[in-house]
C-alpha positions in Angstrom: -20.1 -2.3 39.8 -17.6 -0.3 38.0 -14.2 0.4 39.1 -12.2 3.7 38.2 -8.6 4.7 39.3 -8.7 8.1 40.8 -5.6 9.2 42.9 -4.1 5.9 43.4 -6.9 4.7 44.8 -9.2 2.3 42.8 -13.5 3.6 43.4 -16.3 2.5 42.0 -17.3 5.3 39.4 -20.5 6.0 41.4 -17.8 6.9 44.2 -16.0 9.6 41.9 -17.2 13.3 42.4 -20.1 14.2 40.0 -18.3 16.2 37.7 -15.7 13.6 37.1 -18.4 10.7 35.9 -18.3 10.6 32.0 -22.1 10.7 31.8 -22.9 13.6 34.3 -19.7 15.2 32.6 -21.3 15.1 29.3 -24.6 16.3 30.4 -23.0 19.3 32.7 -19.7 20.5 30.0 -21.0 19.0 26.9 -18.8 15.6 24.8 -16.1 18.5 23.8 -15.0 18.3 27.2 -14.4 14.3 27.4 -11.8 11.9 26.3 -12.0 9.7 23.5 -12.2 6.9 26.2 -14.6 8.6 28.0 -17.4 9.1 24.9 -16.7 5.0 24.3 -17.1 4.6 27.7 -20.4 5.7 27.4 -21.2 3.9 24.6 -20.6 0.5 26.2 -21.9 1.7 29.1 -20.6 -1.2 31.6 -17.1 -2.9 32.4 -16.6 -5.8 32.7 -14.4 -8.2 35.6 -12.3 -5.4 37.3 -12.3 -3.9 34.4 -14.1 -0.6 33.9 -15.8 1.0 31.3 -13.0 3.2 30.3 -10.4 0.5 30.5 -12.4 -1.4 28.0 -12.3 1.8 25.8 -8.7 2.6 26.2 -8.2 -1.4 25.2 -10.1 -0.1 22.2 -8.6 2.4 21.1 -5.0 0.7 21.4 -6.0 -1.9 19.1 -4.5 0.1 16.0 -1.9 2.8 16.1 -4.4 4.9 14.1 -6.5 5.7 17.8 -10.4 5.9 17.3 -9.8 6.2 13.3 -9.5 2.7 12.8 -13.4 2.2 14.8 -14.8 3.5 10.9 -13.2 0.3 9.8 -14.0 -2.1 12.5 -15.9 -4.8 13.0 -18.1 -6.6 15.3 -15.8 -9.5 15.4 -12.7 -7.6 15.5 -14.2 -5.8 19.1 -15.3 -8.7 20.4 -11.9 -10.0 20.5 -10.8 -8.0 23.4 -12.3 -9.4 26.7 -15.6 -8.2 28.0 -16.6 -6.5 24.7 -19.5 -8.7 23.6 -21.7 -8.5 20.8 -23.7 -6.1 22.2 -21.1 -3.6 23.3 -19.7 -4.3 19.5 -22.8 -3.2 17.9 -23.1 -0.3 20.0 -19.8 1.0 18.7 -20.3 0.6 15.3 -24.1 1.8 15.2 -22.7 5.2 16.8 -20.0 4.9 14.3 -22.3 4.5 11.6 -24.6 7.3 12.4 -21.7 9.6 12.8 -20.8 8.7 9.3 -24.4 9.5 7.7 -24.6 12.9 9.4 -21.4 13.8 7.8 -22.4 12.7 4.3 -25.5 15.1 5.0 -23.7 18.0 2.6 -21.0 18.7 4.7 -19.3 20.7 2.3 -22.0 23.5 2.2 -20.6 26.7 0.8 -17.2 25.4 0.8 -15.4 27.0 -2.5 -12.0 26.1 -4.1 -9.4 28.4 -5.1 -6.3 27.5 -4.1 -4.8 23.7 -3.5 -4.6 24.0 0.1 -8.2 24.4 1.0 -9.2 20.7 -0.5 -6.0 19.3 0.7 -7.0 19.9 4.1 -9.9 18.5 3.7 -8.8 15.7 2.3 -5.6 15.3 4.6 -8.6 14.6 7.7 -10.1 12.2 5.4 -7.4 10.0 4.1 -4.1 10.4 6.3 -4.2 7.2 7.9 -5.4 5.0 5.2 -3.6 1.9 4.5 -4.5 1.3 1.1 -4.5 3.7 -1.7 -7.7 5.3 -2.5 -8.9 7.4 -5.5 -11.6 9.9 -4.9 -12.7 12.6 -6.9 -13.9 16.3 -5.9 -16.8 17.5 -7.8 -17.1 21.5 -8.2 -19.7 23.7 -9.4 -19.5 27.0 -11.4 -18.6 28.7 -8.5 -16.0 26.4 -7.4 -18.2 25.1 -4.2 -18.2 21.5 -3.2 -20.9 19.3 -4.4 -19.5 16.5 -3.2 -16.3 13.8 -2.8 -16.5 10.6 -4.0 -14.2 7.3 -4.1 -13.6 5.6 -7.3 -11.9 2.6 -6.2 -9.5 1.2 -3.7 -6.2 -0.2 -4.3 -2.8 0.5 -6.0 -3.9 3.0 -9.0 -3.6 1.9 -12.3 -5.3 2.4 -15.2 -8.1 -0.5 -15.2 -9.2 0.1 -11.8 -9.3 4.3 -12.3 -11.1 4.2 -15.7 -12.7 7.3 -17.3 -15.9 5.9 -17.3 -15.9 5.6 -13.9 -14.5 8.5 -12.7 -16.7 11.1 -14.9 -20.2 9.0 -14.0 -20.4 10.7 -11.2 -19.5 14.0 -12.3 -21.9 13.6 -15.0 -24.6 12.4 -12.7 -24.2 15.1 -10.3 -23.9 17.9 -12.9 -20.4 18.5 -12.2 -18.7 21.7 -13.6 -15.1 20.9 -13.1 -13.2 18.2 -10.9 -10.1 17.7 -8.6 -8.8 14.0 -8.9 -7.6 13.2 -5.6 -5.5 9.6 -4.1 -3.1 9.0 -1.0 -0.1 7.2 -0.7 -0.2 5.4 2.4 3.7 5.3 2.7 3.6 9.0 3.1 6.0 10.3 -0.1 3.8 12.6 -2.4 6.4 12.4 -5.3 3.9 11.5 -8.3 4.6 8.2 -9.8 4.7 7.3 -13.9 1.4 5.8 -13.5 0.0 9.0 -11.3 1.1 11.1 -14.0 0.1 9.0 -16.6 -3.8 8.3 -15.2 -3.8 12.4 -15.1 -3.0 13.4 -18.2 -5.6 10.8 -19.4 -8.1 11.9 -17.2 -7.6 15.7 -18.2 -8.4 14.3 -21.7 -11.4 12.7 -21.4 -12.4 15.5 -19.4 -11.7 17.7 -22.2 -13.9 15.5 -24.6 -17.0 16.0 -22.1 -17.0 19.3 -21.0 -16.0 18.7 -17.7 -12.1 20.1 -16.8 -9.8 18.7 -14.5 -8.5 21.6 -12.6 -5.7 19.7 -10.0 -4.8 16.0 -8.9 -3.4 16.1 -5.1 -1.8 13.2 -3.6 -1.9 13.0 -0.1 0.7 11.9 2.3 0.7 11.9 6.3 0.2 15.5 7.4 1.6 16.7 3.8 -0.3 17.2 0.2 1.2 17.8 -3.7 -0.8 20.0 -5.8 0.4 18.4 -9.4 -0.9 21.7 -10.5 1.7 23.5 -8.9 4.4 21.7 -9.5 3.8 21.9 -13.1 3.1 17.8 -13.8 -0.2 18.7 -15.7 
């Protein structure tokens, strides 16, 4: 039966008040109202030892520093490695996971239009903050400046074999893109554009010019901070 701490004391979560049960919770407030420990907790459904539900998910969520972020990463090994989270608990997880990811490649950029740096950059601040490696993604506009969509071109320190212009404009051209915004992180946090940043750019904003499709911007994204090359005149 599972255990919960409430006040000190240690009940059973059938013993909590109604309200208070992360299920009944759920169903009476709506999941805005619970804790990330709490959705999990639902998820896995049972504890295990003296362990309940929710300690299990708080166990989870410590396993990185990132929080829940690092779950879009995980796998089924990795979750089994803490103590009462099985293979079947694991799979739970990551088939939620999973689903959460394809409703949010379901256009989520709908009527979304660019004008000024800021608005991608926040966008892509949720997306790529916490990553540990470098990624290069791409935003693909239409005539109006609306989102089509954001795609990643490769993973990995950028140079220029791994961000090629064949690459990068396959999907623009595939998706009838009218301009794009070249996009990457740097997981140590600094924005400052590197020699090789500058220098994929400039290429990039090249070839675009030879096909028709312009590169508008290339932001580089830090922790909770952006660079707009744009605007601080690099291209």
């Amino acid at each position: 039966m599972e255990k919960y701490f409430l006040e000190d004391k240690k009940l059973t979560i059938k013993e909590m008040p109604i309200n208070e049960r992360p299920r009944e919770k759920l169903i009476a407030y709506g999941p805005n109202t619970l804790s990330n420990a709490e959705l999990i907790a639902i998820i896995i459904q049972t504890g295990h030892g003296d362990k309940t539900a929710i300690d299990l998910a708080n166990m989870i969520i410590s396993m990185d520093k990132r929080g829940i972020v690092h779950l879009t990463e995980a796998s089924v090994d990795e979750l089994k490695s803490i103590n009462g989270i099985g293979e079947g608990k694991a799979a739970q997880i990551i088939a939620a996971i999973e689903i959460g990811k394809r409703i949010k490649k379901i256009n989520p950029y709908e009527n979304i239009r660019i004008s000024e740096p800021y608005q991608i950059a926040k966008i892509l601040i949720d997306q790529m903050k916490f990553l540990t490696k470098e990624y290069f993604n791409i935003v693909l506009l239409d005539t109006k400046n609306q989102i089509i969509s954001i795609e990643n071109i490769s993973v990995g320190s950028l140079n220029s074999s791994i961000v090629h212009p064949r690459e990068v404009f396959k999907e623009a051209l595939k998706k009838s893109s009218n301009s794009i915004i070249l996009a990457h992180n740097h997981p140590s946090g600094d924005t400052t554009p590197s020699n090789e940043d500058i220098a994929i750019t400039n290429r990039l904003i090249q070839s675009g010019e030879i096909l028709g499709i312009k590169v508008i911007d290339h932001i580089i994204i830090g922790n909770e901070n952006y660079l707009s090359m744009k605007e601080k005149n690099y291209i």
